[in-house]
C-alpha positions in Angstrom: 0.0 0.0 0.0 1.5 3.5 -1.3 1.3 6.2 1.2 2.4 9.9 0.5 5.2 10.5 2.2 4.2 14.1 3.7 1.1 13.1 5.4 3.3 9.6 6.6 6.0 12.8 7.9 3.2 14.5 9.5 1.6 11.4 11.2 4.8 10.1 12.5 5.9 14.2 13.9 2.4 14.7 15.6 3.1 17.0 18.5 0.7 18.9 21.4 -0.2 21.2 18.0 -0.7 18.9 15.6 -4.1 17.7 16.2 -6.0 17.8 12.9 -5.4 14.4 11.4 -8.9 13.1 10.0 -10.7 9.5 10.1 -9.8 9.0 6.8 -6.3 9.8 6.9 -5.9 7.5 9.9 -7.6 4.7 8.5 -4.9 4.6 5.5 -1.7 4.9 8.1 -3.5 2.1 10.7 -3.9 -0.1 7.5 -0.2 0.2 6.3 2.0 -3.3 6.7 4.1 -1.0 8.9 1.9 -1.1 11.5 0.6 -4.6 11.5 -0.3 -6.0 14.7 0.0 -2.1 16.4 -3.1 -1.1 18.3 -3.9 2.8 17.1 -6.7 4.7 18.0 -7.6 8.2 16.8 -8.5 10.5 19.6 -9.2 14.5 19.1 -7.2 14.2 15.6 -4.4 12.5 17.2 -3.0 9.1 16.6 -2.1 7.1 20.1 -0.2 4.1 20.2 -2.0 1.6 22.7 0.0 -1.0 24.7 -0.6 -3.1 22.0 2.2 -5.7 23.7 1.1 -5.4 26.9 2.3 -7.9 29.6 1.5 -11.5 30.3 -1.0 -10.5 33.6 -2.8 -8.1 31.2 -3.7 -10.8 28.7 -4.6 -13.0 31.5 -7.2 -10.7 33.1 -8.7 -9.8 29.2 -8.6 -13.6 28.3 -10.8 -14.9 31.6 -13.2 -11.9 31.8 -13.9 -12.7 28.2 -14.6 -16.2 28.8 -16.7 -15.6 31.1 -18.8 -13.5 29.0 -18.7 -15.8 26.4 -20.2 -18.7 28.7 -22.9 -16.6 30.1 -24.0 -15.4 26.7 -23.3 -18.3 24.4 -26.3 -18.9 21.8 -27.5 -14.9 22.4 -27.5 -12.3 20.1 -24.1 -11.0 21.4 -21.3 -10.8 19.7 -17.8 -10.3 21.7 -15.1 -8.4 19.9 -11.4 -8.3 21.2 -9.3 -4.8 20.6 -11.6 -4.2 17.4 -12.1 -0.6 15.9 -14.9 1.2 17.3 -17.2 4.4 16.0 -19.1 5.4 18.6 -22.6 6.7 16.7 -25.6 7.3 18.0 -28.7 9.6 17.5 -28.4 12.2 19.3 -24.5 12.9 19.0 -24.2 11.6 15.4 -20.7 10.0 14.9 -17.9 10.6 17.2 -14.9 11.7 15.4 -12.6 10.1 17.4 -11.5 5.9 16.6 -11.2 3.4 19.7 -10.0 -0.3 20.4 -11.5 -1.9 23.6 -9.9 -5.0 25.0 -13.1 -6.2 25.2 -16.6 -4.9 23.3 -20.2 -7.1 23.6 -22.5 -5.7 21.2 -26.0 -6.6 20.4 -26.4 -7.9 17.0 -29.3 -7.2 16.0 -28.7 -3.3 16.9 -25.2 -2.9 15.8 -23.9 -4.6 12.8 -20.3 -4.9 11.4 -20.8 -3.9 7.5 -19.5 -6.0 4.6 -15.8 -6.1 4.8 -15.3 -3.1 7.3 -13.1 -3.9 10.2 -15.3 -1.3 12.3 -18.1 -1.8 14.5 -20.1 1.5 14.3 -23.2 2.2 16.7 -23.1 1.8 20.7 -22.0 -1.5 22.3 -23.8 -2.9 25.6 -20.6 -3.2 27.2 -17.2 -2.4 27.3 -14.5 -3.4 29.6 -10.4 -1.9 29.4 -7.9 -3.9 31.2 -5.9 -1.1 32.7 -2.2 -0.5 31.0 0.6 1.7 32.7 1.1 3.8 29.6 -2.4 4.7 28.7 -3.8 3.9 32.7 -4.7 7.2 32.7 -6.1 8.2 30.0 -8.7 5.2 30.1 -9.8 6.4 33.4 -11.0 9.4 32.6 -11.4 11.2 28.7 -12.1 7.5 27.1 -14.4 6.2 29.4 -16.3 10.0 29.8 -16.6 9.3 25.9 -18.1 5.7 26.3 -20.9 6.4 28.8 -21.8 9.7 27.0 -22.5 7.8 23.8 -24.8 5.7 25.6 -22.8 2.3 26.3 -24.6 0.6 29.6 -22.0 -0.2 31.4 -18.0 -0.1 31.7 -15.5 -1.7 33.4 -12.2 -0.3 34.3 -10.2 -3.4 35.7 -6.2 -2.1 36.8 -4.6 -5.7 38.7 -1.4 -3.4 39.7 -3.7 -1.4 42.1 -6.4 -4.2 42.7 -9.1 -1.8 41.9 -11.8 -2.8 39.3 -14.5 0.1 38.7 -17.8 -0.5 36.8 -19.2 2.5 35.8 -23.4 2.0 34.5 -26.0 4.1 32.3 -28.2 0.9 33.4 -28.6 1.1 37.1 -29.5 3.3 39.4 -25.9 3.0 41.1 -23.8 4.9 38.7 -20.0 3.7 39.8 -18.9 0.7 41.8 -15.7 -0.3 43.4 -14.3 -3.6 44.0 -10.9 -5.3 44.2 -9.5 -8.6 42.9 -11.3 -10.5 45.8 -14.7 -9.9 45.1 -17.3 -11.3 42.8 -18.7 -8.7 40.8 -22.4 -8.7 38.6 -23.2 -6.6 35.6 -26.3 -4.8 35.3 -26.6 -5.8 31.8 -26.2 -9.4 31.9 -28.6 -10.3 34.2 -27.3 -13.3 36.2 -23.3 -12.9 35.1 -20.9 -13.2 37.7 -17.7 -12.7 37.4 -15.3 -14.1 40.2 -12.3 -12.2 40.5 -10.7 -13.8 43.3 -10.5 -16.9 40.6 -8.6 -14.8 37.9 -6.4 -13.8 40.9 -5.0 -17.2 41.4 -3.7 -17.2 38.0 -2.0 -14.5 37.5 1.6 -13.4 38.6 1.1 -12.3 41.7 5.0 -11.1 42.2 4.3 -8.4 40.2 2.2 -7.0 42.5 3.2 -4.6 45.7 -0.3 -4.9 47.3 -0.6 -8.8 46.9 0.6 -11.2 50.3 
């Protein structure tokens, strides 16, 4: 795939001025060989890089909560999607200009459809959960997830093992944020009747890498 080389300059140079790159633009530099297998999302015109090689305990955590999903709504309408491209569209809002990958995504199928060979999911998922990552910790915590629940997804987990925290945010209940740790079971509002038992997906993970763990 041919790029021209000064928008490939200006992509790779972005600085805290050099926010106007568009959708389109950033769908022909995330589908270049040169970043194959790179997570990239597009957020306020600016490419970020995600922890695309994040650490054994990170794909752990993803890898279990997804199972567990997958269990619980096996033979559904649900569909579960693993760091795929998201356009958050809805109503009232329209299309959000900025592009996200999830860890993890559940969207309902008859709602929210993936079209013909697009590698997007555009619409509003039921669910979305980010497994924390040092580099972009931060960041999820706050703008991305803001974005998520103001589009209309039901309910969003923020699950960071180095601090044992795990916080599920909901436009579904009346309880609007919950905390829990790594010992606790925890059950969406969505799912009815899906429990997911953390202090399980503790025992399998390294627990040397973390300070609060005895």
């Amino acid at each position: 795939m041919k790029m021209d080389l000064v928008l490939y300059s200006k992509l790779l140079s972005q600085d805290e001025t050099n926010h106007d790159i568009s959708y389109e633009d950033f769908k022909n530099y995330a589908a270049h060989p040169i970043n194959r297998n790179k997570r990239l999302e597009l957020i306020d015109g600016k490419i970020v890089f995600m922890a695309g090689n994040a650490n054994l305990n990170h794909h752990r955590v993803a890898d279990e909560i997804r199972d567990c999903l997958k269990r619980h709504l096996k033979g559904g309408h649900y569909e579960i999607l693993i760091d795929f491209n998201l356009r958050l569209v809805n109503a009232r809002l329209g299309e959000c200009k900025n592009s996200y990958q999830p860890d993890i995504i559940v969207h309902y199928t008859e709602k929210t459809k993936i079209k013909g060979s697009e590698n997007v999911l555009r619409g509003v998922p039921e669910f979305i959960a980010e497994v924390i990552s040092k580099s972009t910790g931060d960041y999820e915590c706050s703008q991305k997830k803001d974005i998520y629940l103001k589009y209309g997804v039901k309910e969003v987990w923020l699950v960071d093992l180095p601090k044992n925290k795990i916080t599920v945010y909901s436009n579904y209940s009346n309880k609007k944020r919950r905390d829990y740790t790594f010992y606790d079971e925890i059950e969406t509002s969505v799912f009815p009747g899906l429990i997911i038992d953390f202090g399980e997906i503790l025992e399998i993970v390294d627990t040397s890498e973390l300070s609060w763990f005895e």
